[in-house]
ZADRENPA-467933 format. One record per residue: residue number from 0; residue in one letter; x, z, y of N, C-alpha, C, O in turn. Coordinates in Angstrom, 3 decimals, padded with zeros to 6 digits. Layout:
REM residues N
NODE   nr  rest       n.x       n.z       n.y      ca.x      ca.z      ca.y       c.x       c.z       c.y       o.x       o.z       o.y
NODE  NUM     A         X         Z         Y         X         Z         Y         X         Z         Y         X         Z         Y
...
END
This chain:
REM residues 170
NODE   nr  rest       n.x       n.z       n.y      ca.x      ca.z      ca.y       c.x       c.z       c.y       o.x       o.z       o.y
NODE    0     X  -008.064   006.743  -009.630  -008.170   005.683  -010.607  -007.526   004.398  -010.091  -006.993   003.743  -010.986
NODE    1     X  -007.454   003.934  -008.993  -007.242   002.535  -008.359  -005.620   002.994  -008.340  -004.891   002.078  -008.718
NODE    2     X  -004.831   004.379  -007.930  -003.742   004.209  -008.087  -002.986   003.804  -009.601  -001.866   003.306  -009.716
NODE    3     X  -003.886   004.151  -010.661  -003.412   003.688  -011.901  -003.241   002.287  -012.545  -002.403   001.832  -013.324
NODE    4     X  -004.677   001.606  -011.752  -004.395   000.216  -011.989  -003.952  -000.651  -010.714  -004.656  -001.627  -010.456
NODE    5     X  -002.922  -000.400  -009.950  -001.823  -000.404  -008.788  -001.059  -001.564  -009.786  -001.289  -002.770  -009.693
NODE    6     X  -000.161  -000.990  -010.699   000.759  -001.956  -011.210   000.035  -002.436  -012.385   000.787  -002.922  -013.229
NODE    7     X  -000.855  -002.440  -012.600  -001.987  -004.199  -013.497  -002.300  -004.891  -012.447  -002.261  -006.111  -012.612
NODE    8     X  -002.641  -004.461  -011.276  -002.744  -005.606  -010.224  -001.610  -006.497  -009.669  -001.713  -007.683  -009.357
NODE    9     X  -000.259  -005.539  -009.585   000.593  -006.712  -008.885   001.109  -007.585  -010.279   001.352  -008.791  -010.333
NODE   10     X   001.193  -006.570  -011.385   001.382  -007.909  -012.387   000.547  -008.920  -012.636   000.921  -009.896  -013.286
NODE   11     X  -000.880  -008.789  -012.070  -001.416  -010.112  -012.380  -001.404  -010.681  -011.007  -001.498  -011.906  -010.936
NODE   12     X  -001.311  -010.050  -009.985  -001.032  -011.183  -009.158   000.625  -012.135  -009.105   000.914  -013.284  -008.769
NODE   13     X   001.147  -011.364  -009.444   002.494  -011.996  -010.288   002.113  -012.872  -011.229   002.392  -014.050  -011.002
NODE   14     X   001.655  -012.662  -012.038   001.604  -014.166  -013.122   000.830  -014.782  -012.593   001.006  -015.936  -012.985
NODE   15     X  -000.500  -014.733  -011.450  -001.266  -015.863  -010.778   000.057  -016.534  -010.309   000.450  -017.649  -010.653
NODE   16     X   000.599  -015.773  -009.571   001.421  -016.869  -008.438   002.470  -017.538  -009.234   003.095  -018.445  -008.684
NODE   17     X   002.793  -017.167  -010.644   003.894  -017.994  -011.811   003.356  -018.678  -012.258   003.982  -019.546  -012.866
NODE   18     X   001.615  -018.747  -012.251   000.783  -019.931  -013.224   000.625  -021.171  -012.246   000.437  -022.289  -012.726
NODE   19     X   000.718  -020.933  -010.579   000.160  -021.285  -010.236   001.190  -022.689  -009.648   000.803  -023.774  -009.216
NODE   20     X   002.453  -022.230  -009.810   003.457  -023.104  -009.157   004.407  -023.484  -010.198   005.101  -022.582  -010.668
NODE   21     X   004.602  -025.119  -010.797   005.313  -025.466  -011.558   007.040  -025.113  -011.676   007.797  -024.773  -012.585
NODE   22     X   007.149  -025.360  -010.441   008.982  -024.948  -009.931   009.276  -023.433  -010.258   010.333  -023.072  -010.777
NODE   23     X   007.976  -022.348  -009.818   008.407  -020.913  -010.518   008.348  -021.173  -011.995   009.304  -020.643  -012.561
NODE   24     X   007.785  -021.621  -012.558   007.600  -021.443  -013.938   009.013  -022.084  -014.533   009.791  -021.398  -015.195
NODE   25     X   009.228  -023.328  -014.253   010.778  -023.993  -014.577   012.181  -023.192  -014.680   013.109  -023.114  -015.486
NODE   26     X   011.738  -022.489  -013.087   012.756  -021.817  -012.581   012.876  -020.325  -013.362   013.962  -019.826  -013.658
NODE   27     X   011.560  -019.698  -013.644   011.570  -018.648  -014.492   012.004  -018.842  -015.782   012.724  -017.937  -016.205
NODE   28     X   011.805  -019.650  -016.446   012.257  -020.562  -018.015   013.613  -020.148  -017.863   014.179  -019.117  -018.225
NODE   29     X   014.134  -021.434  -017.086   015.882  -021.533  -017.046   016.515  -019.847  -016.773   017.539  -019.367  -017.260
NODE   30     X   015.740  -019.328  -016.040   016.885  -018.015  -015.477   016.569  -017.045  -016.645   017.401  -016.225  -017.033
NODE   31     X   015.271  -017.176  -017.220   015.310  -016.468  -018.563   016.006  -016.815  -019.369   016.451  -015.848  -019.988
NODE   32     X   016.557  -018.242  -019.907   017.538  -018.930  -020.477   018.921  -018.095  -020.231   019.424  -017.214  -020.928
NODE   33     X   019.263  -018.542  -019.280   020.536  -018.281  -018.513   020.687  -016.539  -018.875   021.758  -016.374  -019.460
NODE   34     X   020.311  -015.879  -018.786   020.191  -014.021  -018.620   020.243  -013.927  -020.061   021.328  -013.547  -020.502
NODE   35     X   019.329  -014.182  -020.908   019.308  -014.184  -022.334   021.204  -014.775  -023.283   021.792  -014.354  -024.279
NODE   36     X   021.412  -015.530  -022.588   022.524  -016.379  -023.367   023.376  -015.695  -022.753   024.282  -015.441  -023.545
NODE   37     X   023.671  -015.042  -021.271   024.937  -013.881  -021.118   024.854  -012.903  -021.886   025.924  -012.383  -022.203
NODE   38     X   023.678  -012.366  -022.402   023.457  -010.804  -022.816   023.946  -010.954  -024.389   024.578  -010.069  -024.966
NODE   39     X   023.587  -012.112  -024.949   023.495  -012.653  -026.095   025.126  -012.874  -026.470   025.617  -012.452  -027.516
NODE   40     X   025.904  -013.632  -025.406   027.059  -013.885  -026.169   027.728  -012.499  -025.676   028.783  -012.150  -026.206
NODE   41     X   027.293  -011.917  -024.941   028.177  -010.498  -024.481   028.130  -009.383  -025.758   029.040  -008.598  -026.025
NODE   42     X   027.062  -009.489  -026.358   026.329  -008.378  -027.349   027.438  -009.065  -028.599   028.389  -008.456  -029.091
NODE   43     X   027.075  -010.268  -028.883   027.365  -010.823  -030.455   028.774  -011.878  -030.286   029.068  -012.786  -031.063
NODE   44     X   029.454  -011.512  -029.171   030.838  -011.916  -029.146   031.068  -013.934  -029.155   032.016  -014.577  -029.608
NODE   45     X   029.705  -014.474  -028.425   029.765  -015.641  -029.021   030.214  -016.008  -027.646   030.294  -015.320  -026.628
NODE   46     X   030.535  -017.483  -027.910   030.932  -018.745  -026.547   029.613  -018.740  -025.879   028.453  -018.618  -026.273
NODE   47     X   030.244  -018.931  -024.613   028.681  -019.283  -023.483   028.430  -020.719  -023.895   027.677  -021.153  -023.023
NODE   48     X   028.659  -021.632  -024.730   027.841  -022.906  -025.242   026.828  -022.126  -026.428   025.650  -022.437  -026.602
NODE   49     X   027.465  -021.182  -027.099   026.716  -020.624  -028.013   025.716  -019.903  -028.039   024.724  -020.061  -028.752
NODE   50     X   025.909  -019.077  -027.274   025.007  -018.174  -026.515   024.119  -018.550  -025.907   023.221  -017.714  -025.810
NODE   51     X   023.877  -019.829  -025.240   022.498  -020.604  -024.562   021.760  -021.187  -025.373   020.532  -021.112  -025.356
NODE   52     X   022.729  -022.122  -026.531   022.274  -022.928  -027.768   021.375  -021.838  -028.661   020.449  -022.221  -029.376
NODE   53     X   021.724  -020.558  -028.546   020.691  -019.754  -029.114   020.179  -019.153  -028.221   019.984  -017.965  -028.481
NODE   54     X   019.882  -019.474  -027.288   018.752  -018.534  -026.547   017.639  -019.762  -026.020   016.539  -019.602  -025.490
NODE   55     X   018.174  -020.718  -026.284   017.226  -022.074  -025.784   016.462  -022.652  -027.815   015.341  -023.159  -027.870
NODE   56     X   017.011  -022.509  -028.693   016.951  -022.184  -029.870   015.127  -020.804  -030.241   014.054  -020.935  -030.829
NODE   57     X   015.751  -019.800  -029.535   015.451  -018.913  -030.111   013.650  -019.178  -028.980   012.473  -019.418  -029.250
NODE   58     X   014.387  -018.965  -027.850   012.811  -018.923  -026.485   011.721  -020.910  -027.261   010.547  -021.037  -027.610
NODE   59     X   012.463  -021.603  -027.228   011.580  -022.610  -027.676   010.708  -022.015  -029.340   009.577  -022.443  -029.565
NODE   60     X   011.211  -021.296  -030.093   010.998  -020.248  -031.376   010.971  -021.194  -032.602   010.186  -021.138  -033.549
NODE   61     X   012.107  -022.185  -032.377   012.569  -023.213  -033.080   013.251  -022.620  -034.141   012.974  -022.884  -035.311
NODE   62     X   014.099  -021.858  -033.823   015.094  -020.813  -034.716   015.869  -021.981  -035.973   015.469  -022.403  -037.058
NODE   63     X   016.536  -022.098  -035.552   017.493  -023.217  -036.663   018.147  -021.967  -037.517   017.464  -021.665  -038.495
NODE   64     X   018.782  -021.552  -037.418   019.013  -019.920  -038.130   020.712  -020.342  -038.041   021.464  -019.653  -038.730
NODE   65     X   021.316  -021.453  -037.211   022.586  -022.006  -037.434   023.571  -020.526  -036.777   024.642  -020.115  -037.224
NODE   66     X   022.742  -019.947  -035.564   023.181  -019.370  -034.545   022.311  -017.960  -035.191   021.189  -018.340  -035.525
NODE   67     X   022.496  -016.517  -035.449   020.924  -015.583  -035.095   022.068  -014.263  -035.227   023.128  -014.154  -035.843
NODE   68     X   021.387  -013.450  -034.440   022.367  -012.167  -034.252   022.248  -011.548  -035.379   021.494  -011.770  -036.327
NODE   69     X   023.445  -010.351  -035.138   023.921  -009.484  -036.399   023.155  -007.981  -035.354   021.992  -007.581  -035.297
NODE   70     X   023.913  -007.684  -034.940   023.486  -006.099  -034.014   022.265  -006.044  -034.016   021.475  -006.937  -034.323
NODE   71     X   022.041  -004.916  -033.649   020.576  -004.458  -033.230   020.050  -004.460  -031.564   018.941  -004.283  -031.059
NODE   72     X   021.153  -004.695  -031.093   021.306  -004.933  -029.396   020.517  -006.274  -029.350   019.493  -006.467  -028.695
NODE   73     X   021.506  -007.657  -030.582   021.007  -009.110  -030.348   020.073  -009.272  -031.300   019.956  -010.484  -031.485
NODE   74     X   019.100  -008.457  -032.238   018.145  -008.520  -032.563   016.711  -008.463  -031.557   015.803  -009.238  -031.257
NODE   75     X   017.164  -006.877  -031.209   016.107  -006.832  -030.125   016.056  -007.728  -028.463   015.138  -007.704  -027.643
NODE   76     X   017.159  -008.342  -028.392   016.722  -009.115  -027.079   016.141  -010.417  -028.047   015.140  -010.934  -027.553
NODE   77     X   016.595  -011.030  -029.333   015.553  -012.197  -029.552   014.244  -012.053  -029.774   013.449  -012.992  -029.737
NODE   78     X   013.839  -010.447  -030.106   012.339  -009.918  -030.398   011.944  -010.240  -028.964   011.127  -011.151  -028.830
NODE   79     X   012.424  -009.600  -027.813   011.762  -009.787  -026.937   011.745  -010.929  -026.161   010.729  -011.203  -025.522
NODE   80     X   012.827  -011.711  -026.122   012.807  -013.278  -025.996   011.205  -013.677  -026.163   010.220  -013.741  -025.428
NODE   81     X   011.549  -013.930  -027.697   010.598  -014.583  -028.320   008.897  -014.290  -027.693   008.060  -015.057  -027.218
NODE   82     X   008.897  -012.985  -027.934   007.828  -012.444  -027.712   007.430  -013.051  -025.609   006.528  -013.581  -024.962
NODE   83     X   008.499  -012.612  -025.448   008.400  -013.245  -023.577   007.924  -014.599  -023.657   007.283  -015.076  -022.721
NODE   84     X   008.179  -015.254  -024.689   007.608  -017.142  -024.256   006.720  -017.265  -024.921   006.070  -018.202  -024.457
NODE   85     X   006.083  -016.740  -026.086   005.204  -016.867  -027.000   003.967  -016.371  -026.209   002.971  -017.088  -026.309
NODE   86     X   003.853  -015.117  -025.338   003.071  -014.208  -024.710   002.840  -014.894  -023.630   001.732  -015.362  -023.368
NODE   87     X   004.078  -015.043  -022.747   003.687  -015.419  -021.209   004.119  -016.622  -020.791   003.377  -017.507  -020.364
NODE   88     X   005.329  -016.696  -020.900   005.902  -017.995  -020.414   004.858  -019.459  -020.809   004.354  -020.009  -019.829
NODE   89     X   004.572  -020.020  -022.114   004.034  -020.847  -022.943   002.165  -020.963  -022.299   001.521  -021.811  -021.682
NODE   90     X   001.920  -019.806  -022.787   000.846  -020.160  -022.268   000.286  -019.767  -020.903  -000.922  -019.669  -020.687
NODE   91     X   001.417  -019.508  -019.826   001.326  -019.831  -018.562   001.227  -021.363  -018.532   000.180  -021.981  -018.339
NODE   92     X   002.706  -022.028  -018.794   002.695  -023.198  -018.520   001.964  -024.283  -018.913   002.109  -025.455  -018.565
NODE   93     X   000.853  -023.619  -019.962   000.027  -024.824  -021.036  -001.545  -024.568  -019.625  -002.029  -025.533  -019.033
NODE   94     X  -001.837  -023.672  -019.490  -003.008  -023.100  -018.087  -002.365  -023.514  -016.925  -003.001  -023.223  -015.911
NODE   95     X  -001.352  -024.078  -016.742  -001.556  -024.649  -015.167  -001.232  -026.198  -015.821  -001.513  -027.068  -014.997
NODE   96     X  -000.764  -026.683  -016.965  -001.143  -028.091  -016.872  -002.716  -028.392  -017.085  -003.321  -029.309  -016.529
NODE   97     X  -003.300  -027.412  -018.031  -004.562  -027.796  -018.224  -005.770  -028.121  -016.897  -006.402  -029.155  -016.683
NODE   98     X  -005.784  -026.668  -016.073  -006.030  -026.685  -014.898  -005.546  -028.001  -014.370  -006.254  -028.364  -013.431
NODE   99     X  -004.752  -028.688  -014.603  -004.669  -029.644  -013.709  -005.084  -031.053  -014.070  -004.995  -032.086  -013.405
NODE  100     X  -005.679  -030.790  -015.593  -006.152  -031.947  -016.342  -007.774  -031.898  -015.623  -008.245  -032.781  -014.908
NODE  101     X  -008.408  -030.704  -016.004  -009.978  -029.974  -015.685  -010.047  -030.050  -013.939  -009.478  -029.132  -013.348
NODE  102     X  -010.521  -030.793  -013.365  -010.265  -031.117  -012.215  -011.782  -032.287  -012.218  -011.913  -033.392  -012.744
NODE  103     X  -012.749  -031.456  -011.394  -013.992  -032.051  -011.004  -013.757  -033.271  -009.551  -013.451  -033.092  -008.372
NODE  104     X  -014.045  -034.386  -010.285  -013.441  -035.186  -009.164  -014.525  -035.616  -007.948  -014.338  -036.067  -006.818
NODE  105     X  -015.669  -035.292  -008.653  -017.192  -034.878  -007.410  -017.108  -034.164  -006.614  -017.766  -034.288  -005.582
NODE  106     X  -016.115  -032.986  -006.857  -016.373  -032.108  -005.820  -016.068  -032.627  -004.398  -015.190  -033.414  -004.044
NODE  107     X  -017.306  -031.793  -003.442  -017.262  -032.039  -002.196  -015.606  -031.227  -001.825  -015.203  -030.272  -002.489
NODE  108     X  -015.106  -031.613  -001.083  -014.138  -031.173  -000.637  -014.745  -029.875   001.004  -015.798  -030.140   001.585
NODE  109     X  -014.260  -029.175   001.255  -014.538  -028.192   001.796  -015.074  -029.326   003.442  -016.233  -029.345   003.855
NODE  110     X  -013.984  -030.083   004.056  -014.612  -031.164   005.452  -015.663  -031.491   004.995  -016.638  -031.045   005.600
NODE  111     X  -015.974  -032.484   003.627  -016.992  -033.518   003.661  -018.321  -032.680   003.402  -019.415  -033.239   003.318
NODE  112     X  -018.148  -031.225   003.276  -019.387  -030.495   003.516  -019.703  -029.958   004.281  -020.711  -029.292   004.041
NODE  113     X  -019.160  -029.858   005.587  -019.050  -029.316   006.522  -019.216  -031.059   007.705  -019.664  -030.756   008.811
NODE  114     X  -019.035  -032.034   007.613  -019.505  -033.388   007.780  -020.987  -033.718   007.478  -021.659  -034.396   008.255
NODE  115     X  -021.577  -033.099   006.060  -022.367  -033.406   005.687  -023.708  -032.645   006.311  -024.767  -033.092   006.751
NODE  116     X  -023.298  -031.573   006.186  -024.118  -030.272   007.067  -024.368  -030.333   008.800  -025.247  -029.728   009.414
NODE  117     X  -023.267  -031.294   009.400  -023.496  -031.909   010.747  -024.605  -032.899   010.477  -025.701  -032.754   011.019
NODE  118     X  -024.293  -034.137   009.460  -025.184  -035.052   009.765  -026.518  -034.897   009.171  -027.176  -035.934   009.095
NODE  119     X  -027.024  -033.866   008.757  -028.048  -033.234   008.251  -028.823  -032.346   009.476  -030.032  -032.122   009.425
NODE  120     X  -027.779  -031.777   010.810  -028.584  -030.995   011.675  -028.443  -032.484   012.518  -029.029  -032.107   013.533
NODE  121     X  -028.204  -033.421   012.713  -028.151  -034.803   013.491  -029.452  -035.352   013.052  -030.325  -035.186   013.904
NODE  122     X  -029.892  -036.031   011.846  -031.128  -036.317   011.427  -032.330  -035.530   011.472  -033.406  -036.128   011.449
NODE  123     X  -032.301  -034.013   011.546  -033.142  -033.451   011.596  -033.348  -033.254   013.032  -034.300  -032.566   013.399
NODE  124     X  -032.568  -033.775   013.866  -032.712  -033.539   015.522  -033.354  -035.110   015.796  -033.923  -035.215   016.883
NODE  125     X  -033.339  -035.861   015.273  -033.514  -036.976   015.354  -035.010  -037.267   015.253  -035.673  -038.015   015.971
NODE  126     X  -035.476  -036.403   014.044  -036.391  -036.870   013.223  -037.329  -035.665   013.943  -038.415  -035.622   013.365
NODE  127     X  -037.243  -034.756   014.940  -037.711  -033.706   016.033  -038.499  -034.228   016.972  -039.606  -033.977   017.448
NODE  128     X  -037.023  -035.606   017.234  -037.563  -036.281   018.984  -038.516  -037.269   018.439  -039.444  -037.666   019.144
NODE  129     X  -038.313  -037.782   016.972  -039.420  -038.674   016.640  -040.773  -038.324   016.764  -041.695  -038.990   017.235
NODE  130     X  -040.776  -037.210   016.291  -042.165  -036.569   015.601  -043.261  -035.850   016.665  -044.488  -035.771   016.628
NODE  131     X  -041.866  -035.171   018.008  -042.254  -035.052   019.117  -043.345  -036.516   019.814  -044.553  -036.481   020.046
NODE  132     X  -042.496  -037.543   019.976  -042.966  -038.776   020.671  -044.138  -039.252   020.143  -044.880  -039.900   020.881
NODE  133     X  -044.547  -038.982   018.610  -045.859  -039.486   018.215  -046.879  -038.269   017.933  -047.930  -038.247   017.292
NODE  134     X  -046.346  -037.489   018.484  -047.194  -036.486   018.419  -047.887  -035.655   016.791  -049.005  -035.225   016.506
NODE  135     X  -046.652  -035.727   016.069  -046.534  -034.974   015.080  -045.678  -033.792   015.143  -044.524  -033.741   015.569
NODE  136     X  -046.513  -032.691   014.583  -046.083  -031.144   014.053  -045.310  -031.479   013.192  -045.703  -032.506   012.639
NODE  137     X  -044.255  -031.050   012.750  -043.499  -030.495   011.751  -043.408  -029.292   011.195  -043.378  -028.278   011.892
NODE  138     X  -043.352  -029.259   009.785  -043.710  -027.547   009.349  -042.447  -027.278   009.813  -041.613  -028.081   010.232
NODE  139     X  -042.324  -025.365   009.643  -041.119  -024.462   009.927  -040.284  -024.857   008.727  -040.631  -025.149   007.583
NODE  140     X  -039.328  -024.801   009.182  -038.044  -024.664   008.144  -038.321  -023.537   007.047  -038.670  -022.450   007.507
NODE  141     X  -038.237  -023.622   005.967  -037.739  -022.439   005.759  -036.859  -021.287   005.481  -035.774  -021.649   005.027
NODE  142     X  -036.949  -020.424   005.570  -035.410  -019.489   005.843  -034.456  -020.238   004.913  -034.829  -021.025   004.043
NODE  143     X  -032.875  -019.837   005.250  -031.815  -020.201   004.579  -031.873  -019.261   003.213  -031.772  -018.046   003.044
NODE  144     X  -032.062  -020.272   002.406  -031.234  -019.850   001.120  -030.854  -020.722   000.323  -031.395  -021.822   000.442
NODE  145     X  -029.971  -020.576  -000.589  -029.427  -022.121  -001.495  -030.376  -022.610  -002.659  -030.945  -021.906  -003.493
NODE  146     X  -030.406  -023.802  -002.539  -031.388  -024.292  -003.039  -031.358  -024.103  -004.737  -032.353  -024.156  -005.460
NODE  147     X  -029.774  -023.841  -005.234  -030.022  -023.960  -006.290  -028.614  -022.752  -006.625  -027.710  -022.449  -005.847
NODE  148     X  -028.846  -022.254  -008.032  -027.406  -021.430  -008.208  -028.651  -019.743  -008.704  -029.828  -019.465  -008.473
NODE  149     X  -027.711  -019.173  -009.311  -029.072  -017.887  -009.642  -029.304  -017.381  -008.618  -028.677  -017.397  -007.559
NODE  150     X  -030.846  -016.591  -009.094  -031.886  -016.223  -008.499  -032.493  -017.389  -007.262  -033.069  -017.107  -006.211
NODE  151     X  -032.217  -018.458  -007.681  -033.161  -019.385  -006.606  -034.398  -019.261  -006.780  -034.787  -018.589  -007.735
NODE  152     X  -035.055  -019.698  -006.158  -036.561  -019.920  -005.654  -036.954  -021.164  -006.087  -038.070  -021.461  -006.513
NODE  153     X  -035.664  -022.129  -005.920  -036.387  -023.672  -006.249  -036.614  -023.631  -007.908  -036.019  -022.963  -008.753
NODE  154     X  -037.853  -024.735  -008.070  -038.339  -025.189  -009.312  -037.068  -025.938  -009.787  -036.325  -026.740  -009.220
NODE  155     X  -037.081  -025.319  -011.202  -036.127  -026.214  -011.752  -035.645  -027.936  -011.846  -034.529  -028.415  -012.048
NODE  156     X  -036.856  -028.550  -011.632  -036.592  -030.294  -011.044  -035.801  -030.103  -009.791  -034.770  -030.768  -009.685
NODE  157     X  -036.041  -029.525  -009.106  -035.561  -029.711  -007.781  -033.763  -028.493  -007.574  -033.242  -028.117  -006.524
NODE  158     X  -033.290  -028.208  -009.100  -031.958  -027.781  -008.774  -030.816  -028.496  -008.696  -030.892  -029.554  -009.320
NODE  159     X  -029.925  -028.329  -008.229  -028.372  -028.805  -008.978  -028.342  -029.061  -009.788  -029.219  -028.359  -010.291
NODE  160     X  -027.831  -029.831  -010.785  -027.676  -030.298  -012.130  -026.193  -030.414  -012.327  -025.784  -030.786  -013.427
NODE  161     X  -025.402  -030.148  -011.422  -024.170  -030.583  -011.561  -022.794  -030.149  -012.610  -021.833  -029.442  -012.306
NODE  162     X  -023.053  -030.774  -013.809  -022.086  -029.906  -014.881  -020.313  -030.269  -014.466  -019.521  -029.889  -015.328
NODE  163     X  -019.841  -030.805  -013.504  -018.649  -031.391  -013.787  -018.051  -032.718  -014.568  -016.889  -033.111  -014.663
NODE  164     X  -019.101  -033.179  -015.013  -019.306  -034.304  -015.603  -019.532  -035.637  -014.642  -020.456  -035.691  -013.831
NODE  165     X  -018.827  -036.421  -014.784  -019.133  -038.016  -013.559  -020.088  -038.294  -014.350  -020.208  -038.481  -015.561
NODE  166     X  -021.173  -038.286  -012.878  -022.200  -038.926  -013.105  -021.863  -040.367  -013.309  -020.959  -040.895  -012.662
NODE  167     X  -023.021  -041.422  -014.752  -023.327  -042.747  -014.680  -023.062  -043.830  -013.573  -024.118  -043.826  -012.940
NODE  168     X  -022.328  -044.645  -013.063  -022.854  -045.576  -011.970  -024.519  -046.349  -012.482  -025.097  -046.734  -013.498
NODE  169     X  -024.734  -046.229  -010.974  -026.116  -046.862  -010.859  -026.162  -048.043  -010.280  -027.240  -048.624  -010.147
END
């Protein structure tokens, strides 16, 4: 079974790595441009000004109808044109601008939690030698688990609340 979905995996790791980088996506556009408008004026006998003017025409799915093939050769590459930017190209490039709009600006960054988690075993070493010196017990820790996220343990007052939303200044 895993050999069957072999090539659904590298195609989606292929379009991750085309969603994920603006310059592939540009660069995929234009060379789809470019490939389309040789095949195009080769098929339907047109000028290479003509041949791009309708393949940049046809992939945007503007279709002025000034330029549109006769054959069935330059029919079916504008079917699949079309269909290539409408399908993938378009709304690749609309998911990595969005992604880049949707951008939680709270988030801890991977250091400042790993900073934060130091000065958390620093205070609690602190607050050891205190408790030691006046002769206070401290309860046990209790085991590691996250305080909040499913299947927690903690009471709901005491979870995360964090929707991605900036919090109010206080």
């Amino acid at each position: 079974m895993d050999v069957l979905l072999l090539p659904f995996r590298w195609i989606y790791r292929g379009l991750v790595w085309f969603a994920n980088s603006p310059r592939t996506l540009i660069a995929s556009y234009l060379l789809m441009i470019v490939i389309a408008g040789v095949i195009y004026g080769e098929v339907e006998n047109r000028s290479p000004a003509d041949a791009v003017w309708w393949a940049v025409v046809t992939a945007s799915t503007v279709g002025y109808g000034d330029i549109s093939p006769t054959s069935w050769a330059g029919r079916t590459l504008a079917a699949l044109l079309i269909s290539t930017m409408v399908l993938l190209v378009i709304p690749l490039i609309t998911a990595h601008f969005a992604s880049r709009l949707i951008v939680d600006d709270d988030a801890f960054e991977h250091d400042e939690q790993e900073q934060l988690k130091a000065d958390i075993r620093r205070m609690r070493a602190l607050l050891e030698e205190l408790a030691a010196r006046q002769g206070i017990e401290l309860p046990e820790l209790p085991p590691d688990q996250p305080v909040s996220g499913p299947g927690s343990e903690a009471p709901p007052w005491e979870r995360s609340t964090r929707s991605g939303k900036r919090r109010p200044p206080r």
